[in-house]
C-alpha positions in Angstrom: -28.0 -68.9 -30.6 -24.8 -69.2 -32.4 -21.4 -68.2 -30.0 -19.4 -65.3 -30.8 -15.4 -65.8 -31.8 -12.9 -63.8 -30.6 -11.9 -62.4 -34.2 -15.6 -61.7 -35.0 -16.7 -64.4 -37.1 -19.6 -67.3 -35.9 -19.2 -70.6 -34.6 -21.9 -73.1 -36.0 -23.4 -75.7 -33.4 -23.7 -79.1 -34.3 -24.9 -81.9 -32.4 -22.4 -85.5 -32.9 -24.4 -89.1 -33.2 -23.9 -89.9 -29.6 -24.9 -86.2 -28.2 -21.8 -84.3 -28.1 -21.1 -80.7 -29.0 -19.2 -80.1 -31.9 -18.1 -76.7 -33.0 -17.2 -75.6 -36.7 -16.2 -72.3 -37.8 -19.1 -71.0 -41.0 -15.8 -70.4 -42.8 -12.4 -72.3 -42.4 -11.0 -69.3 -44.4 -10.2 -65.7 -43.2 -10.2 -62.9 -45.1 -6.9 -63.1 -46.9 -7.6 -66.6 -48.3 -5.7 -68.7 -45.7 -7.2 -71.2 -43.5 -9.0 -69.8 -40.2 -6.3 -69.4 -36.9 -9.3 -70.6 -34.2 -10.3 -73.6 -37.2 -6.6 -74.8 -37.2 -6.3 -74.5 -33.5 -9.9 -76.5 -33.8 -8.4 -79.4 -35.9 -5.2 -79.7 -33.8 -6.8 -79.7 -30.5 -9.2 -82.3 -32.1 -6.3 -84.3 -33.6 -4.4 -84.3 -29.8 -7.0 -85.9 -28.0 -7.7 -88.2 -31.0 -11.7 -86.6 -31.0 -13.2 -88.5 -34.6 -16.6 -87.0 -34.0 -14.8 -83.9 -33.8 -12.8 -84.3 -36.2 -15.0 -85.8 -38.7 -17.3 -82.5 -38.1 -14.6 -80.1 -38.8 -13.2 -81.4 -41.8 -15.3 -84.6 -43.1 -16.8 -82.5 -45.8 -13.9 -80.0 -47.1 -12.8 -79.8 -50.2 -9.5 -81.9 -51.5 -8.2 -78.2 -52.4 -9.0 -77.2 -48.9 -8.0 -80.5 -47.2 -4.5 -80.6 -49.1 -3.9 -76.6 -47.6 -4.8 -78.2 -44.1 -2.8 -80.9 -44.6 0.6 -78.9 -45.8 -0.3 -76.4 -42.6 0.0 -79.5 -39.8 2.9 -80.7 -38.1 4.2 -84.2 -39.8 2.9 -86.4 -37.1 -0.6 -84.8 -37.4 -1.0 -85.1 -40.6 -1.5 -89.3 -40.7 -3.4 -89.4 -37.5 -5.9 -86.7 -39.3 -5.9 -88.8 -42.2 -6.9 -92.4 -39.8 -9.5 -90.2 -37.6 -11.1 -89.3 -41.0 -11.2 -93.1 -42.2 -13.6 -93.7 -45.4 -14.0 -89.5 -45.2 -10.9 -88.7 -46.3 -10.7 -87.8 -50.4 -7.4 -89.2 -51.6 -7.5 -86.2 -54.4 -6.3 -84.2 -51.6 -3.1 -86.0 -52.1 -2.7 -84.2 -55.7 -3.4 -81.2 -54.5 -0.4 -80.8 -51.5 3.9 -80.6 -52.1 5.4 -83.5 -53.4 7.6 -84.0 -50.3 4.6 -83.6 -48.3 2.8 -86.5 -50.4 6.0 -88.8 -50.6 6.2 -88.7 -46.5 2.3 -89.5 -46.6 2.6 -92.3 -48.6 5.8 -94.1 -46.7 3.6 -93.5 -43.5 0.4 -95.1 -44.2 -0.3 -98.9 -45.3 -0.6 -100.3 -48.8 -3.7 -101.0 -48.3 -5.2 -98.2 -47.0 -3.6 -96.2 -49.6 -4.6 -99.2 -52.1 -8.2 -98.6 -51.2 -8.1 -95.1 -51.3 -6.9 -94.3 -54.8 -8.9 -97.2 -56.0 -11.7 -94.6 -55.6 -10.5 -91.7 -57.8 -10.3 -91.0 -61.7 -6.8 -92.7 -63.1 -5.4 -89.5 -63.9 -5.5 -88.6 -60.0 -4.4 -92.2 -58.8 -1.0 -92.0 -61.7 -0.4 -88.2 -60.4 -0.1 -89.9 -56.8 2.0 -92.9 -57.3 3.8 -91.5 -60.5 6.6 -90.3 -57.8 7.3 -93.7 -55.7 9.9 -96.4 -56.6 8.8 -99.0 -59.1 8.4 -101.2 -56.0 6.1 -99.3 -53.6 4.1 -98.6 -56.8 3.7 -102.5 -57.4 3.3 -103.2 -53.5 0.2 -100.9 -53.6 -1.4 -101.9 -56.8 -1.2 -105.5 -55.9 -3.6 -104.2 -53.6 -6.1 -102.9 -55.9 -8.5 -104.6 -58.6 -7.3 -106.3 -61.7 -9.2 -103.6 -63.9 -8.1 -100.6 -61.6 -4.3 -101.8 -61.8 -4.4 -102.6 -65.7 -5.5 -98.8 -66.3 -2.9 -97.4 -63.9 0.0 -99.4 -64.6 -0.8 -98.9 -68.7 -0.7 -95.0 -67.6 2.7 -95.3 -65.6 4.4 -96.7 -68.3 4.1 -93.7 -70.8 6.8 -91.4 -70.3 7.1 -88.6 -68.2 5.3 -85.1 -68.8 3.4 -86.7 -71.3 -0.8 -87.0 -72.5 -0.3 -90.8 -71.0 0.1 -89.4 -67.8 -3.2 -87.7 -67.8 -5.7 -90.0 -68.8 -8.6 -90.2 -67.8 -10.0 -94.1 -68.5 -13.6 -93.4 -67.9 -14.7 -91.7 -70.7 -18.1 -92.9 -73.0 -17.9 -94.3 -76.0 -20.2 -96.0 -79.0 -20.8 -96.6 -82.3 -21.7 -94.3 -85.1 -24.9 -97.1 -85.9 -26.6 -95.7 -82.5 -29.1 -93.0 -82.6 -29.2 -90.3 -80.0 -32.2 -92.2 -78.2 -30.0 -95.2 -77.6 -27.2 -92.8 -76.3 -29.8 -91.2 -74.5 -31.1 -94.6 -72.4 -27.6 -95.7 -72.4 -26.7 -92.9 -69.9 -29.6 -93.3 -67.8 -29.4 -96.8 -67.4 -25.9 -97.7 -66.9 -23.8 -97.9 -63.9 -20.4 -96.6 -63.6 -21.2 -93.2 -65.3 -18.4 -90.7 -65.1 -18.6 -88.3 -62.5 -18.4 -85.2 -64.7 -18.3 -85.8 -68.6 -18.6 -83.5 -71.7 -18.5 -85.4 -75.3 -19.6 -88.8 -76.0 -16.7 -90.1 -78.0 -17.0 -92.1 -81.1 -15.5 -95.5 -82.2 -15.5 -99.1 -84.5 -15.9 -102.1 -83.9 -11.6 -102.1 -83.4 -11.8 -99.0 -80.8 -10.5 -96.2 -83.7 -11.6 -92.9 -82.7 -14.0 -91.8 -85.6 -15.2 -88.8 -84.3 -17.1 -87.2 -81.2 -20.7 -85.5 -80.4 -20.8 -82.9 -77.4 -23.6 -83.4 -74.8 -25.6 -80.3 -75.8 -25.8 -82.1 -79.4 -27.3 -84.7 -78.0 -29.8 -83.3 -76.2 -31.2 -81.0 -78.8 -31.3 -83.6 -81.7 -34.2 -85.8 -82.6 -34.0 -89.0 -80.8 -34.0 -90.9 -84.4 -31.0 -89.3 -85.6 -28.0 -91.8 -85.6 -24.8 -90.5 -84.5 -23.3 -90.8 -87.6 -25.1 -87.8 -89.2 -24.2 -85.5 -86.5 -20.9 -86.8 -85.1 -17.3 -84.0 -85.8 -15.2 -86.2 -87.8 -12.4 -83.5 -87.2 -12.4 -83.4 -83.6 -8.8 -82.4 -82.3 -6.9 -86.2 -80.7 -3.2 -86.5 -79.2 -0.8 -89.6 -79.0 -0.8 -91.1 -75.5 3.3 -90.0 -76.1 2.7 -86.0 -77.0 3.9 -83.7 -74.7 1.6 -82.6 -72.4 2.8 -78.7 -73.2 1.9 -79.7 -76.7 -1.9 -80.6 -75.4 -2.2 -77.7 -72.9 -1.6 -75.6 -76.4 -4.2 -77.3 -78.4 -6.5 -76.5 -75.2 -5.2 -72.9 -75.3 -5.7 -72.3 -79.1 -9.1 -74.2 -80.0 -10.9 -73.6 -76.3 -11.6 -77.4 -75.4 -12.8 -78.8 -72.4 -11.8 -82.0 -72.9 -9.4 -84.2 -75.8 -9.1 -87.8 -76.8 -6.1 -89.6 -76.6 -5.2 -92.4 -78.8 -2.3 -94.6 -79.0 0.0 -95.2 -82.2 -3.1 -97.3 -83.7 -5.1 -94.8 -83.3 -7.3 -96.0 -80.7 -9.1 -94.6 -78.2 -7.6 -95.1 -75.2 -8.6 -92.1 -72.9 -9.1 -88.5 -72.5 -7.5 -85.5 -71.0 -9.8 -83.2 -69.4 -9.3 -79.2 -68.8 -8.7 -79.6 -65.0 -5.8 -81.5 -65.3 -4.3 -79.1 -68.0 -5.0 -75.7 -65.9 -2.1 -78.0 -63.8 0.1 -78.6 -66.5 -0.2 -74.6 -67.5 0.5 -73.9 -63.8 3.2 -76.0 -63.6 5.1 -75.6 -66.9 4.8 -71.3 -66.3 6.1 -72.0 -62.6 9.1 -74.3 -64.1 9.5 -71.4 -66.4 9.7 -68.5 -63.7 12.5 -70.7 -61.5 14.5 -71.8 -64.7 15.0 -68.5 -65.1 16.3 -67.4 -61.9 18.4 -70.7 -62.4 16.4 -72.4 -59.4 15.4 -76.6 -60.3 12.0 -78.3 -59.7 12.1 -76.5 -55.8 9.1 -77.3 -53.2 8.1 -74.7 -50.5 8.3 -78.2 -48.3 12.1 -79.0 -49.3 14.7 -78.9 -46.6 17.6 -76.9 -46.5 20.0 -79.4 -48.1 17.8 -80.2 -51.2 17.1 -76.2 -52.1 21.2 -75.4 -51.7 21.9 -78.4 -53.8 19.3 -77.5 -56.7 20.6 -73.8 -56.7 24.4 -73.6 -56.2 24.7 -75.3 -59.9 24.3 -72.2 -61.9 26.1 -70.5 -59.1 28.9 -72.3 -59.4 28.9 -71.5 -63.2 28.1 -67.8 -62.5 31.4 -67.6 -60.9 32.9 -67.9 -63.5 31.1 -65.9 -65.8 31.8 -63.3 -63.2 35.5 -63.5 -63.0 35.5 -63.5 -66.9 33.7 -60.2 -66.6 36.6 -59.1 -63.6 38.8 -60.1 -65.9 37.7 -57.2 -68.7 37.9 -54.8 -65.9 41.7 -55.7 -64.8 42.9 -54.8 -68.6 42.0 -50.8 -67.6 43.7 -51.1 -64.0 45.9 -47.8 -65.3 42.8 -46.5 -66.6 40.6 -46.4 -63.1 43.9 -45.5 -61.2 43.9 -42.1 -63.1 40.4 -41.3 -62.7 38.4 -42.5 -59.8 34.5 -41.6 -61.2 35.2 -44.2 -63.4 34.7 -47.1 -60.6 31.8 -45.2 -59.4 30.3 -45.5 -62.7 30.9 -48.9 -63.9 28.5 -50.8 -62.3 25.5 -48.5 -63.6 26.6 -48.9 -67.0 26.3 -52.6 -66.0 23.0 -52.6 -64.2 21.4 -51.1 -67.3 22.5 -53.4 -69.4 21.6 -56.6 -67.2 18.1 -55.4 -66.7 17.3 -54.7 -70.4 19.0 -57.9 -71.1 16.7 -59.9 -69.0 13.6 -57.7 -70.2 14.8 -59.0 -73.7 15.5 -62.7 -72.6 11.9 -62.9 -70.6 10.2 -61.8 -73.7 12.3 -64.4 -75.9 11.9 -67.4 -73.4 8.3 -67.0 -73.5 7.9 -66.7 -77.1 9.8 -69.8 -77.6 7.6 -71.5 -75.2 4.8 -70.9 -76.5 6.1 -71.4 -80.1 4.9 -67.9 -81.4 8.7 -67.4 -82.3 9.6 -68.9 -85.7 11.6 -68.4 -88.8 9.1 -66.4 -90.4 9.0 -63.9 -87.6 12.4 -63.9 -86.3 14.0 -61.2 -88.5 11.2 -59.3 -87.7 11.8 -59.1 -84.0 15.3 -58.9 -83.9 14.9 -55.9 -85.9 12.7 -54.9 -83.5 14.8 -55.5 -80.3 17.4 -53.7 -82.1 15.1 -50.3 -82.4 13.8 -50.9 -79.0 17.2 -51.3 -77.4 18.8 -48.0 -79.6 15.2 -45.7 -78.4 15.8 -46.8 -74.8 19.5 -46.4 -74.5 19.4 -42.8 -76.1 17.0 -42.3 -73.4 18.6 -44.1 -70.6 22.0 -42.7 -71.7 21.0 -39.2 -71.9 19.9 -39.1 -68.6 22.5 -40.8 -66.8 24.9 -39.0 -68.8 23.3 -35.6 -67.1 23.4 -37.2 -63.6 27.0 -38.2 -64.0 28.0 -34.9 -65.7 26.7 -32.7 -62.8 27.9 -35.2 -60.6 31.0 -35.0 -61.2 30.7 -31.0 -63.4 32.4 -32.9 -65.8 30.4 -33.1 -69.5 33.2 -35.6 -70.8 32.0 -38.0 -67.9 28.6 -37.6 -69.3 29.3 -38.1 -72.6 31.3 -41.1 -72.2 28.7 -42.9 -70.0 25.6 -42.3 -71.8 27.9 -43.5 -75.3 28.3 -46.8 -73.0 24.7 -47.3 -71.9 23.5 -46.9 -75.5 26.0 -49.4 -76.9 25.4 -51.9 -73.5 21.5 -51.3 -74.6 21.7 -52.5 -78.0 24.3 -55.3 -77.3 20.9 -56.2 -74.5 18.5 -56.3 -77.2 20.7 -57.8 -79.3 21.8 -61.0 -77.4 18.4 -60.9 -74.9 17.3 -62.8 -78.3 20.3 -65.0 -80.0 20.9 -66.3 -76.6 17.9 -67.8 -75.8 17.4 -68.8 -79.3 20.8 -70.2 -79.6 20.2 -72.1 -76.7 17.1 -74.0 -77.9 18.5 -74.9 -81.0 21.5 -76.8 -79.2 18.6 -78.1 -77.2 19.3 -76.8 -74.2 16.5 -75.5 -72.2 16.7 -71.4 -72.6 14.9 -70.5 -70.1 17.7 -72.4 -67.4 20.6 -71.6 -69.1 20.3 -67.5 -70.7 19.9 -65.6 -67.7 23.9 -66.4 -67.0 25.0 -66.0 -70.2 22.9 -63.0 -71.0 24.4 -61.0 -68.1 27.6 -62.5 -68.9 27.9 -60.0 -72.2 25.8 -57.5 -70.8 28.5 -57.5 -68.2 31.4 -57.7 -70.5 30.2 -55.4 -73.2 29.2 -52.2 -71.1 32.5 -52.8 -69.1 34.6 -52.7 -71.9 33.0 -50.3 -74.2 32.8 -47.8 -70.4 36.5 -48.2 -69.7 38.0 -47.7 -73.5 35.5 -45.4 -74.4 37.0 -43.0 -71.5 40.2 -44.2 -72.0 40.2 -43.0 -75.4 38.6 -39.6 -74.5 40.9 -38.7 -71.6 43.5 -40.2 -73.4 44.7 -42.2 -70.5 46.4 -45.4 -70.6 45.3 -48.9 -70.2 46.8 -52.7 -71.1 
């Protein structure tokens, strides 16, 4: 009978090789998603006493997804002795699937040759996402280790550039001739060795390697066995450069629904394929390089110490001060102005707030647009115009009702008046310049979605300051300068 666990869930029984009990939680998961508290304290009870047949029954069989999550959770010393208990069960792909720091201190702690063997078992793709990171030296050290074939593939991979279709090839793919019929293609895959694990199209090729066209698998298998390839081959199928950006491929994937593309080199040869898995990454990573661009945070690991985080933030910080002591600086030229009339400090910063927040709504919206390239000159009157109505409907309706607030705030209905008059202009100024910015920005090729957050609250800032304070000092009649 399977024992109970103090948080309600099963143990499973096993019985080791040489006899002894081994116990493994039915789910290394709770409820929330995160790995099981009594499976962790499992695996590091196992890992202290250096147990391999326990060890090898808790977490011989998990998932690299699951594995890499384990691996992040344990303490730096456990993490290699895991990895040496599991021997020839550990999964290298779980290396691709944990923190870069966390990888990095991985690979400096076990030997070439281990790791040599190791991603000598994977798809290319996976092996270049591991060692992509490590000096040009380590990289050589370890594939010196592996076989000549192996470190031809990896090494032609490591030299295209960064963030590019190179990077993600995959070098087992199948290819033939158009000459074959589908029965050859047919006996083909069931006789030869060295298959793919997982593959989708046959590709199509010359006698020089051009790509000529491709045939998916379900083609295959419901043609006639005498048709040749040729008859029933997509001449048109979608390729990329081996030098294309890979946000440029993770868009073709996104527009035409693909499972998998063929990448050629300037010759247009076939020299690989890029498969969806690797480009649900790249759309993870490139939206999560979007979302801390925009709070002005750089490439930023959950693992990173304290130094490395400060030191990738406090850049746009630094320039923020600035920004902000330009925006001080509007607010010193109406120093008579606030003496004289107190509710005039109270208010500023709302008139500010308002216009910061529509700015960003406004910026977010541009950013992405420009990301994803549905922003172009055809459209762009279009949407300023747009941004323009949008910011005039909400500041009538922001200012009106902050303008009420502040009027029976203070039973004044000039306060009122001259606050809503500044939220409406601050709102349209928003719209206005939550667009040029960013646009501006990615025609001086800069990255927008780093550098307008600042500069959008910078005018947001200025603007509702300045039309606040001589708006009311023109109504009250009260001096400024």
């Amino acid at each position: 009978m399977p024992a109970g666990k103090p948080d309600g869930g099963l143990l499973v029984e096993q019985v080791n090789p040489i006899g002894a009990d081994v116990h493994q939680p039915a789910s290394i998961r709770d409820d929330s998603g995160h790995l099981d508290r009594e499976y962790l304290k499992s695996v590091e009870a196992a890992i202290a006493v250096k147990d391999q047949q326990q060890i090898l029954a808790l977490a011989g069989n998990l998932h690299e997804a699951d594995m890499g999550d384990l691996l992040e959770v344990l303490h730096d010393e456990d993490r290699v002795v895991l990895i040496q208990l599991l021997g020839d069960q550990f999964d290298f792909t779980a290396l691709t699937e944990i923190d870069e720091l966390v990888r990095m201190q991985l690979l400096e702690a076990l030997p070439d040759q281990e790791i040599a063997e190791g991603i000598g078992e994977l798809e290319s793709d996976d092996a270049v996402y591991i060692l992509e990171d490590l000096e040009k030296e380590e990289q050589d050290k370890i594939l010196a280790n592996l076989p000549n074939v192996d470190r031809v593939q990896i090494k032609r991979s490591l030299e295209y550039p960064e963030d590019t279709a190179g990077r993600l090839i995959q070098s087992d793919f199948i290819a033939v001739p158009a000459f074959w019929t589908v029965g050859q293609v047919i006996d083909h895959l069931r006789s030869s060795e060295g298959l793919p694990e997982k593959f989708y199209e046959i590709y199509i090729v010359d006698p020089a390697f051009h790509l000529l066209g491709a045939v998916s698998l379900d083609r295959v298998l419901t043609t006639k066995r005498s048709k040749k390839l040729s008859k029933i081959m997509e001449e048109t199928r979608f390729s990329v450069l081996a030098t294309q950006d890979q946000e440029d491929v993770a868009r073709l994937f996104e527009r035409y629904n693909l499972v998998s593309i063929a990448v050629t080199d300037d010759a247009e040869r076939l020299v690989g394929i890029v498969t969806i898995d690797d480009i649900v990454d790249v759309i993870q990573e490139e939206a999560e390089e979007d979302m801390l661009a925009l709070a002005g945070v750089g490439d930023e690991e959950i693992s990173d110490n304290v130094l490395d985080i400060a030191r990738s933030r406090i850049g746009w910080l630094v320039i923020n001060v600035f920004t902000a002591l330009f925006a001080a600086s509007v607010i010193s030229l109406f120093e008579q102005t606030i003496s004289k009339m107190v509710a005039l400090a109270v208010l500023m910063p709302v008139v500010a707030s308002m216009g910061g927040n529509s700015g960003t709504q406004t910026m977010t919206v541009t950013v992405r647009a420009i990301a994803t390239q549905e922003l172009n000159r055809r459209n762009i009157l279009r949407v300023l115009r747009r941004e323009l109505f949008v910011g005039m409907l909400n500041g009538v309706g922001l200012g009106l009702l902050i303008g009420c607030i502040a009027g029976f705030w203070f039973y004044s209905l000039d306060i009122g008046l001259v606050i809503g008059s500044a939220v409406l202009i601050n709102s349209i100024c928003a719209g206005l310049f939550g667009l040029l910015v960013p646009l501006g920005l990615n025609r001086l090729g800069a990255d927008p979605a780093i550098a307008s957050s600042v500069f959008v609250t910078m005018i947001t800032d200025v603007v509702g300051f300045f039309s606040f304070l001589f708006i009311a000092s023109m109504w009250f009649n009260l001096p400024f300068l």
